[in-house]
C-alpha positions in Angstrom: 0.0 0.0 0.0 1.3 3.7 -0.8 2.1 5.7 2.0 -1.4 7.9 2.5 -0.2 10.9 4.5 3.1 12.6 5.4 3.4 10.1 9.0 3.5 7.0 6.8 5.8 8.5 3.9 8.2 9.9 6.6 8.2 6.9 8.2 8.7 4.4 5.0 11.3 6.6 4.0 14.0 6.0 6.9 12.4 2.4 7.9 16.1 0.6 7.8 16.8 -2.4 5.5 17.5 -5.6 7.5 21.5 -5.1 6.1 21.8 -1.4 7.0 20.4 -2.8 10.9 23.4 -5.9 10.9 26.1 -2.7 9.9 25.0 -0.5 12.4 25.9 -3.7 14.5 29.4 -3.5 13.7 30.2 -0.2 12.1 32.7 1.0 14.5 31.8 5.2 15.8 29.6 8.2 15.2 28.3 9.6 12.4 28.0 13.5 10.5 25.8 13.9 8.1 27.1 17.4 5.9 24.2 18.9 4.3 21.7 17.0 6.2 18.4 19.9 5.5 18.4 18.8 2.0 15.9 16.7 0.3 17.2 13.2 1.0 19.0 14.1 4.0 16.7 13.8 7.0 15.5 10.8 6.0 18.9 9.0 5.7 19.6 10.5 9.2 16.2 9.1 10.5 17.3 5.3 9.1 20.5 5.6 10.4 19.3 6.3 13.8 16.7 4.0 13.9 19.3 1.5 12.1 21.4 2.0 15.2 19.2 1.7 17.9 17.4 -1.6 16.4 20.8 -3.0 16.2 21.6 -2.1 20.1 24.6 0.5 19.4 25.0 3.7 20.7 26.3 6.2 18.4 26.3 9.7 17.8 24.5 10.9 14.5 25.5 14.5 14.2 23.5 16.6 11.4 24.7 19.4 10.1 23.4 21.9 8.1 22.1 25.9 7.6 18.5 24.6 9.3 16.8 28.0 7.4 13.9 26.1 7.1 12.1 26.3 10.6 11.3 23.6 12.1 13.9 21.4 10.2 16.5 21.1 13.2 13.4 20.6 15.8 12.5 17.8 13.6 15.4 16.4 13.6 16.0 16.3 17.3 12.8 15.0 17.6 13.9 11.7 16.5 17.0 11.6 19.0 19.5 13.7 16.1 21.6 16.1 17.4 22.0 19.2 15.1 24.4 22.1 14.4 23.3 25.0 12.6 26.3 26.0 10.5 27.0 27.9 7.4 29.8 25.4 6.0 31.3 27.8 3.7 31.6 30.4 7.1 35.5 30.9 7.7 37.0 28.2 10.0 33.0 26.5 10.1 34.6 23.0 8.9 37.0 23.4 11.6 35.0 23.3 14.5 33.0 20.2 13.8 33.5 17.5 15.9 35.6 14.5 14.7 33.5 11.7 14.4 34.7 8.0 12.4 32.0 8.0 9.7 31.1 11.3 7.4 28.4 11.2 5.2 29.0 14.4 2.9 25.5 15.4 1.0 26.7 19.6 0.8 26.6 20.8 -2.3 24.5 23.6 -5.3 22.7 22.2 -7.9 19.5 24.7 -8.2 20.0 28.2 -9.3 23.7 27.0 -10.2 23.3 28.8 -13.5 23.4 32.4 -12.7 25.6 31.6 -9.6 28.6 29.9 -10.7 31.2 31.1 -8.8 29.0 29.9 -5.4 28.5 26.2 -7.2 32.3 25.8 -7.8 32.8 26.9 -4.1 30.2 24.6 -2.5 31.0 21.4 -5.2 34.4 21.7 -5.2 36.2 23.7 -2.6 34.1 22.9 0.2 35.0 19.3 -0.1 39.2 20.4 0.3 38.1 21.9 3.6 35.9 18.4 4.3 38.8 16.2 3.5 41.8 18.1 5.6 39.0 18.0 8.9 38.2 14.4 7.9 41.0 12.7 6.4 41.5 10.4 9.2 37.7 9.2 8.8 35.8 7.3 6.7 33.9 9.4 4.0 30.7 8.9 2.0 30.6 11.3 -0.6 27.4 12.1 -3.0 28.1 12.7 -6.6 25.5 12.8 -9.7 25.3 10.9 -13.1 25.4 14.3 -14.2 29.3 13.7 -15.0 29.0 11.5 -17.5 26.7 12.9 -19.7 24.7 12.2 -22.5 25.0 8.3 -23.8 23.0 6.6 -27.0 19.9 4.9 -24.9 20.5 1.7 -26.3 23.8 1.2 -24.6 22.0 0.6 -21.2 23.5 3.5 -19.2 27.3 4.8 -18.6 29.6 2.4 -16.0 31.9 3.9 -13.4 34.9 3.1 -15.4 33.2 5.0 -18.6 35.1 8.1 -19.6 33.5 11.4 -17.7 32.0 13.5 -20.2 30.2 16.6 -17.8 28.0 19.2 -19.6 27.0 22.6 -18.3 29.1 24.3 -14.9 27.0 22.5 -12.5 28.2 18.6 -13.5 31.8 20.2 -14.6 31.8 21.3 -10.5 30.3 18.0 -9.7 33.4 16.3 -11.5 36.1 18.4 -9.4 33.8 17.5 -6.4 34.9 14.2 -6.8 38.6 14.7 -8.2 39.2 16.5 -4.8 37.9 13.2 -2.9 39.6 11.4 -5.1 42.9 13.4 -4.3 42.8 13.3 -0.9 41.5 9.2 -0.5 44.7 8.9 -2.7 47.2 11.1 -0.8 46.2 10.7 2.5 44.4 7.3 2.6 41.6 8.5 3.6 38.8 5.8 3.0 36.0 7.2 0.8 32.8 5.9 -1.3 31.4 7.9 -4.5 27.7 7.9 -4.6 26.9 9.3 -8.4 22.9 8.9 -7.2 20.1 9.6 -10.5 17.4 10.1 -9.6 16.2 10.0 -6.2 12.2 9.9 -5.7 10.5 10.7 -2.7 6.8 11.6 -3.4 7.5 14.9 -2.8 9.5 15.3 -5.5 11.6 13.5 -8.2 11.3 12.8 -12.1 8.0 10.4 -11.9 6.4 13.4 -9.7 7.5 15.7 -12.1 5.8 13.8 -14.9 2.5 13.0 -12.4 2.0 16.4 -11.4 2.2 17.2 -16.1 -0.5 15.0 -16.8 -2.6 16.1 -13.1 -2.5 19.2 -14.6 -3.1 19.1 -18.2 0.3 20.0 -19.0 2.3 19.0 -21.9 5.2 16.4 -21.0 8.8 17.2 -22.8 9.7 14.0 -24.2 13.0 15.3 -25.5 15.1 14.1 -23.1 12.9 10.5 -23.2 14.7 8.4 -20.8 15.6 8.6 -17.4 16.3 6.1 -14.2 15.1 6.9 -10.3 15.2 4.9 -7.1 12.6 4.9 -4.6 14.6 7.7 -1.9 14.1 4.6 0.6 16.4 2.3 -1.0 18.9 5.4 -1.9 19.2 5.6 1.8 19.7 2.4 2.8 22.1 1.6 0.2 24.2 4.6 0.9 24.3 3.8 4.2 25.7 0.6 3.4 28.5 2.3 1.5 30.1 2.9 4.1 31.5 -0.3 4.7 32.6 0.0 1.0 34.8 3.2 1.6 38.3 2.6 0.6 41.5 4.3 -0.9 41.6 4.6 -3.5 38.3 5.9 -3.5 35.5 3.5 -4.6 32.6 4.9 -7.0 29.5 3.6 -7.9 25.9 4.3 -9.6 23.2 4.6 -7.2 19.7 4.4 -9.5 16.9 1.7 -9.9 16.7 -1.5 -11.9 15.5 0.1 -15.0 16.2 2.7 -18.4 12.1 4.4 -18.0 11.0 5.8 -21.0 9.1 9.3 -20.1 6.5 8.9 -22.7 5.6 5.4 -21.2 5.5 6.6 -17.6 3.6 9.6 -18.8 1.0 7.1 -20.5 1.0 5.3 -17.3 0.1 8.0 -15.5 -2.8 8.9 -17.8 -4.3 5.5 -17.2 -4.1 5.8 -13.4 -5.6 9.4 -13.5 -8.1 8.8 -16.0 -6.8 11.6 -18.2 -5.4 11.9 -22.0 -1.5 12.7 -22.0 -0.6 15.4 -24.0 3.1 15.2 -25.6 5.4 17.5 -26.6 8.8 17.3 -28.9 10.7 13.7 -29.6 12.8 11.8 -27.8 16.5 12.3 -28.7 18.4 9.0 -29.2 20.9 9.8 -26.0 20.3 10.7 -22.2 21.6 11.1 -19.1 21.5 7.4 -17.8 23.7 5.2 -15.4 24.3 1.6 -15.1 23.3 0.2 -11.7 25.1 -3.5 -11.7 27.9 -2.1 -9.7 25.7 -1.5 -6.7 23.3 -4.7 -7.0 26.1 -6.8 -6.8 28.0 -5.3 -4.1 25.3 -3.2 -2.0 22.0 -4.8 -2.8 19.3 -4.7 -5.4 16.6 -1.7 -4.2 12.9 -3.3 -2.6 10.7 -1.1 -4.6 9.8 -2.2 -8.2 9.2 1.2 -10.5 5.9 -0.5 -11.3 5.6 0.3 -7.7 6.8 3.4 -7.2 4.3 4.8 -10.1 1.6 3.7 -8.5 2.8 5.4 -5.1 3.2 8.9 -6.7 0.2 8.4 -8.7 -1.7 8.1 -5.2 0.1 10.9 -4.1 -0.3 13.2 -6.4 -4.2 12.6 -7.1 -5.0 13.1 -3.4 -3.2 16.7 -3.5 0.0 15.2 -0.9 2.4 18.0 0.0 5.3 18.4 -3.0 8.1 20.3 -2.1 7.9 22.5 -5.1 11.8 21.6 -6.9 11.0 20.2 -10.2 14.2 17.9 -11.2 14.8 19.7 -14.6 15.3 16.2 -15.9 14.9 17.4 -19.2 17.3 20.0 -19.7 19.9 18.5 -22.0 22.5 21.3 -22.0 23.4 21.1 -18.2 22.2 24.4 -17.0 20.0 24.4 -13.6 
């Protein structure tokens, strides 16, 4: 059954996997989450604190973040997180963190990047520097974005982590040095770390089959030019980041993070249409390339995700139709030159 209010989806959302409950079990220290007032952040603070305390360990999980939303940090602690409001980018901010064995690092600009490129280049890849010299004795999780490689021909099933990087547009070109200064420092100082290049995340509230839902809700057209796309219920993106951590290593490891399919958005649009009761208007062609990742990597080595996208269409489709809360940040899925 879809989740039917915000409770449930909260709750489904950061319910641990069974394998993110036995690492918690043996995953040795605290954890800092960077970024953690994002969109997938609270929820993967959530699971790992209920990880933790269904696996009987006490541990610190530390989120950090510029809390201007009110209410955010107060949620948070609700659930037994400590917070710290900080500004990262603030002069010596990085510094004063506490050291902690485990850092999950979700910082970074992705919306708006495009008129504010000097601020995307500083969050994406000079806050990371500052990151690595606090943390270089810990064990980092670090997310990326498919984003780097680029567009591929459809038919080729999505780009591998050993594909040639390809980035379009400032934001992905940021999101590459974001990872080359990870890379550096996993390289020159040892410092464990795990690359998380995540596309797309969905969490009712928002994500590439919500942005097609709320299209066809609302009588809108649905760009078909950039026709294919991959997501992951944001459930299974936290649990199998979580479980990442135990895959941190130097050099640093790297790995796609999606579901177990290439969706076409014409066919999810149809879909959609069906499950509304509504005609689907198109608009434009599909172009024969798209930005799409190849997931093997992580279903051999982290786990295949629990909810089908058969699923996950049905959830948003619920969603949607009863008017549940979206948090208004359309993915921009579609843009094909890079610019956000």
């Amino acid at each position: 059954m879809p989740p039917e209010n915000l409770e449930e989806l909260e709750e489904r959302l950061s319910r641990p996997t069974p394998a993110v409950v036995d690492l918690m079990r043996v995953l040795p220290g605290d954890i800092i989450i960077l970024g953690a007032a994002g969109k997938m952040g609270p929820s993967l603070a959530r699971m790992a604190k209920r990880a933790s305390d269904e696996a009987g360990t006490r541990r610190r999980i530390i989120a950090v973040s510029r809390f201007s939303s009110p209410g955010s940090a107060e949620e948070l602690q609700s659930h037994g997180i400590e917070v710290i409001a900080s500004d990262l980018l603030a002069a010596n901010a990085v510094a004063y963190l506490p050291h902690v064995a485990n850092v999950i690092y979700m910082a970074g600009m992705k919306f708006g990047s495009t008129g504010q490129e000097p601020m995307t280049w500083a969050m994406n890849a000079w806050l990371p520097g500052l990151v690595c010299e606090r943390y270089h004795r810990s064990r980092i999780v670090a997310f990326s974005t498919g984003n780097v490689y680029g567009l591929v021909p459809v038919e080729r099933g999505g780009s591998k982590e050993e594909d040639a990087l390809n980035p379009a547009g400032e934001y992905a070109m940021s999101c590459l040095g974001r990872e080359r200064i990870f890379q550096h420092f996993s390289q020159t100082r040892g410092t464990p770390v795990s690359l998380i290049r995540l596309n797309y995340a969905c969490d009712l509230r928002y994500g590439v089959m919500v942005d097609v839902a709320q299209k066809v809700w609302n009588d809108e057209p649905v760009d078909v030019r950039m026709g294919y796309f991959n997501t992951i219920w944001q459930g299974d993106a936290n649990a199998l980041s979580l479980l990442s951590l135990a895959k941190a290593q130097s050099p640093a490891w790297t790995v796609n993070l999606t579901g177990t399919a290439t969706l076409s958005v014409r066919e999810v649009a149809k879909s959609f249409g069906e499950l509304f009761g509504k005609s689907v208007q198109i608009e434009g062609k599909e172009a024969p390339d798209a930005l799409l990742s190849n997931p093997y990597r992580s279903f051999v080595e982290l786990g295949i995700p629990f909810v089908r996208d058969e699923e996950l269409t049905e959830w948003v489709a619920s969603w949607v139709s009863s008017g549940g809360e979206s948090l208004g940040k359309p993915t921009h899925f579609e843009s094909r030159d890079g610019r956000f």
